[in-house]
C-alpha positions as CSV (number, residue, x, y, z in Angstrom):
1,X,180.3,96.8,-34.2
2,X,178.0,98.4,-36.3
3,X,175.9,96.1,-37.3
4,X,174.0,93.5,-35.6
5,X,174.3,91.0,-39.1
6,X,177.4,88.4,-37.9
7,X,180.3,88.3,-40.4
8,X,180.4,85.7,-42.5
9,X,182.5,83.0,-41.6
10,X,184.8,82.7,-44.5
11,X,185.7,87.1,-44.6
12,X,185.4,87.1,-40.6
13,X,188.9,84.0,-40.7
14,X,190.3,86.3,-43.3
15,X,189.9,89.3,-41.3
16,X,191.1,87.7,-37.8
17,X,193.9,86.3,-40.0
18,X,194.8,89.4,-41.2
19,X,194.8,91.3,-38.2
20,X,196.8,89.1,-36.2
21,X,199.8,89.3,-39.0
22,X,199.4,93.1,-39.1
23,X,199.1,93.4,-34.7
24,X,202.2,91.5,-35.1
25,X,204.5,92.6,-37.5
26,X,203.4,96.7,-37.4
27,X,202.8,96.1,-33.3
28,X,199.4,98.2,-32.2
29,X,200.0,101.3,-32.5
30,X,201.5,100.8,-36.0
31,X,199.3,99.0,-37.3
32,X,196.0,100.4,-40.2
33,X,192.8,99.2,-40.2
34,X,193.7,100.0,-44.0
35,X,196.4,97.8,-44.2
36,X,194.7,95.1,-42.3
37,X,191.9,95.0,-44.8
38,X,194.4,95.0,-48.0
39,X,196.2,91.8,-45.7
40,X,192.8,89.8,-45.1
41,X,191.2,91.0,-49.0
42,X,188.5,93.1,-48.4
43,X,187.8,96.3,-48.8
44,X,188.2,99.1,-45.8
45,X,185.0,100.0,-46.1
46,X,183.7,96.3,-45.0
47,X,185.5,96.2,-42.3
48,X,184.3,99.5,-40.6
49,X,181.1,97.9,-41.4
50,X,181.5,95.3,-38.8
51,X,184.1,97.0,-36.5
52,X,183.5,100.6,-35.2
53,X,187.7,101.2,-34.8
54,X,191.0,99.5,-34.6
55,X,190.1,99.0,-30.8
56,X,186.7,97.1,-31.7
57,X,188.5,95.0,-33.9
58,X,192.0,93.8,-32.1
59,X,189.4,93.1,-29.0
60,X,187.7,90.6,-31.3
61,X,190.4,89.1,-32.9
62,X,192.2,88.3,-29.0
63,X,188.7,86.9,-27.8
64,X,187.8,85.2,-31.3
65,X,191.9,83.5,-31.2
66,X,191.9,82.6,-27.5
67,X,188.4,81.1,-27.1
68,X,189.5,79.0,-30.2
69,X,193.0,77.8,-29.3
70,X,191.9,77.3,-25.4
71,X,188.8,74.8,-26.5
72,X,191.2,73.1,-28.3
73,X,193.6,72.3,-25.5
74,X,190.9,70.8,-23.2
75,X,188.9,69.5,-26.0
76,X,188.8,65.3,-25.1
77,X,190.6,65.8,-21.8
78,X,188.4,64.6,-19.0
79,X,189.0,63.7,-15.6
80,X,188.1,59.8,-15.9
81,X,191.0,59.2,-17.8
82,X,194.3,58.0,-16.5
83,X,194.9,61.1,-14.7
84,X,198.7,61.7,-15.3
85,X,198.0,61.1,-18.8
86,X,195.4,63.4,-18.9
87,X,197.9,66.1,-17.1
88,X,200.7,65.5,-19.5
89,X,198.1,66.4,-22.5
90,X,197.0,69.3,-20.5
91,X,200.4,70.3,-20.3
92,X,201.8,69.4,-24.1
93,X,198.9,71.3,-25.8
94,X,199.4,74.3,-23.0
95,X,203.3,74.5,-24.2
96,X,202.7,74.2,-28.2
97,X,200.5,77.7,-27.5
98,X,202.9,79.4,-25.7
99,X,205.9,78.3,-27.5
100,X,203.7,79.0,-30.9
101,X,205.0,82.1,-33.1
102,X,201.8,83.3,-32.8
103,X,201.8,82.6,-29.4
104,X,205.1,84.6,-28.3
105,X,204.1,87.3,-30.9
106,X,200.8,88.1,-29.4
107,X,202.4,87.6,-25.8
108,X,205.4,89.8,-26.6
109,X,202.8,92.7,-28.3
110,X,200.3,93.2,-25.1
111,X,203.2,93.6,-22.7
112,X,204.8,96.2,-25.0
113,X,201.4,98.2,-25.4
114,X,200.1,97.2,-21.4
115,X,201.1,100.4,-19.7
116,X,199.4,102.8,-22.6
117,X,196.7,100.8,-23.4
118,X,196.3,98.9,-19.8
119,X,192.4,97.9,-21.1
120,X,193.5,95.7,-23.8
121,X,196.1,94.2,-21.8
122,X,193.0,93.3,-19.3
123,X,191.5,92.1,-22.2
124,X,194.2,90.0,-23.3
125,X,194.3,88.2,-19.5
126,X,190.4,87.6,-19.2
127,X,190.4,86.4,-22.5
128,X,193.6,84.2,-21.9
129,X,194.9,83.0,-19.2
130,X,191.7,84.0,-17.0
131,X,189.7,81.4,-19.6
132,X,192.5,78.9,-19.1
133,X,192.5,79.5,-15.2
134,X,188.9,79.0,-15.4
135,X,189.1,75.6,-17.3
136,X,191.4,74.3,-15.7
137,X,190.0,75.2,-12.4
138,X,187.2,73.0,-13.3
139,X,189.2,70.3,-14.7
140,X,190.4,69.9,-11.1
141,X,187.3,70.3,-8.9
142,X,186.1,67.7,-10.9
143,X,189.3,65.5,-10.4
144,X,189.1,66.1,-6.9
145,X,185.4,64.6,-6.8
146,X,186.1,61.8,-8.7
147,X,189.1,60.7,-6.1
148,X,191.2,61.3,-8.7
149,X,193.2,64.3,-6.9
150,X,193.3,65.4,-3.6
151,X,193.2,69.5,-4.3
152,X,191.7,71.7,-1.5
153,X,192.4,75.1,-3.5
154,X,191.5,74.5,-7.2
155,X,192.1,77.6,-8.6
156,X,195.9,78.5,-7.3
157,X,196.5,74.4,-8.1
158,X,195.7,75.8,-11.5
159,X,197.9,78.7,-11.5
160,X,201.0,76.1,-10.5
161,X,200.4,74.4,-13.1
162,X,200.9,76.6,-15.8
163,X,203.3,78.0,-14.1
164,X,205.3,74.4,-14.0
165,X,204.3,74.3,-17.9
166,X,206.6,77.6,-18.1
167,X,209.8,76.1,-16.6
168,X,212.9,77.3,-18.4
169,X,212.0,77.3,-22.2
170,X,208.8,80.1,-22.2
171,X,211.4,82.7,-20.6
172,X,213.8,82.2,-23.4
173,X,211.7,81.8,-26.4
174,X,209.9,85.1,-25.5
175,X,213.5,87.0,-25.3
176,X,214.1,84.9,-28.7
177,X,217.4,83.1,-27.1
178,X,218.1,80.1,-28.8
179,X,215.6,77.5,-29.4
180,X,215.0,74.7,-26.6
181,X,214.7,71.2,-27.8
182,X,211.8,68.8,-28.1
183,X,213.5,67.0,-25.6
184,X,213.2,69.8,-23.4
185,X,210.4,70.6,-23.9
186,X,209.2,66.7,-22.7
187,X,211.1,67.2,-20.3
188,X,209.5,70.2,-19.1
189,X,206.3,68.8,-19.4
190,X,206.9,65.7,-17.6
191,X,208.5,67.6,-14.7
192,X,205.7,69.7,-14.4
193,X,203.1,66.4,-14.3
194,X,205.4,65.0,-11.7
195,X,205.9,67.2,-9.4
196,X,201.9,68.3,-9.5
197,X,201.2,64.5,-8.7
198,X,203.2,65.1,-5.8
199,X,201.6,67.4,-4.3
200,X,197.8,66.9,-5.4
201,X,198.2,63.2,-6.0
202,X,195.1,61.5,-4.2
203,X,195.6,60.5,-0.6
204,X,195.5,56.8,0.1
């Protein structure tokens, strides 16, 4: 960026806004720092104000979006709650992301541009799921203290679980095959919750 001002919060959601619809629909590569300016309403000029190149600015827009969406899942979750509940919120909010148009977009357009542009697809996991790993990580360490789950490696219990949360309906909606249910998708969820209590349950 060029300058060390912050963007106002009302242009910098337009311009987020507007870059994720044009990274989307144009893919990287065909997408304008023109055209997202005309898309969020402001002029190309203001955006090169803020944003040295294209690069600058879909870097921001995938750490502004996941840092956002990823607080929101573990936002109120805590660990002294009735832990399966707790687990089955974890693992709703975690499915309504990834099953999210945005969601499959944005998933579908770094594994396109990954082996040209192998930086922003690092960007895209450290930002992501590295965050999420993170959080979740710590959701179970503290779990674990609190007696409410016995897990002796937090962070590849972590990986499980969203892994569990991708049972059968993330695959498909990614190759845009027909639609799941919402009964799937409980059902999915539930699964996932189950079987994790299984195996981390706490030990009596």
């Amino acid at each position: 960026m060029h300058q060390e001002e912050p963007l106002p919060p009302e242009t910098k959601q337009k311009v987020l806004e507007g870059a994720a619809c044009v990274f989307c629909q144009d893919g990287y590569e065909g997408a304008s720092m023109a055209r997202i300016a005309e898309r969020a309403g402001v002029s190309k000029g203001t955006l090169y104000n803020y944003f040295d190149s294209k690069e600058a600015l879909f870097v921001s827009y995938i750490e502004e979006s996941c840092a956002l969406k990823l607080a929101r899942i573990f936002d109120g979750v805590t660990e002294t709650d009735d832990i399966a509940h707790s687990l089955h919120l974890l693992a709703e909010r975690m499915m309504t992301l990834m099953l999210s148009t945005q969601g499959v977009d944005m998933y579908r357009l770094v594994v396109s541009i990954a082996p040209k542009f192998p930086e922003l697809a690092a960007t895209f996991f450290a930002a992501g799921a590295e965050r999420a790993l993170s959080y979740m990580r710590a959701f179970l360490v503290r779990a674990d203290a609190a007696d409410k789950l016995h897990v002796p490696d937090p962070q590849f219990a972590a990986e499980q679980f969203f892994a569990l949360c991708q049972t059968k309906v993330c695959l498909r909606r990614r190759l845009n095959l027909p639609e799941d249910s919402p009964e799937d998708v409980e059902r999915v969820v539930a699964g996932a919750v189950e079987m994790f209590l299984n195996t981390y349950g706490p030990k009596s």
